[in-house]
Phi, psi and omega in degrees: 000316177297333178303285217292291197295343175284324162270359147320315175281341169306330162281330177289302223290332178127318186307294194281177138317115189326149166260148111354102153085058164317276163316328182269318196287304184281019143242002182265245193340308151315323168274021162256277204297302177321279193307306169284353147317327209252338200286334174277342181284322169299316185316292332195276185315300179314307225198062166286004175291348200251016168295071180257149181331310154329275212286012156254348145322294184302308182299303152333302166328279185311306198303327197286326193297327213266341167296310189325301185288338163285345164257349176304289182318318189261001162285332187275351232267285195336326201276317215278333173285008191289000000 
């Protein structure tokens, strides 16, 4: 799946062929990666026992892949309606 979407951001960036559903795929795939980024701050509050240095790593990961990609996506954007 990390495959397909990394070419998805390759294909908004120009490098690969354009894909199918361009535009919807890199904002359905930025809001996945946002929303489990973002997903530990209720976990966090509700239940911080269940809060470990993993899920606060991981979650920094994702969040940072999906901000990448939300600027890719509004930088590109003129291009992904062509």
């Amino acid at each position: 799946m990390l495959l397909m979407w990394a070419a998805y951001a390759f294909s908004g960036a120009g490098t690969l062929p354009r894909l199918p559903l361009l535009r919807t795929g890199l904002v359905t795939i930025t809001a996945i990666y946002l929303l489990r980024g973002l997903i530990l701050v209720p976990l966090h509050l509700g239940w911080p026992q269940h809060t470990d240095s993993f899920a606060i790593w991981s979650s920094l990961t994702v969040f940072l892949y999906g901000t990448a990609y939300a600027i890719g996506t509004t930088k590109a954007w003129h291009y992904l309606t062509v």
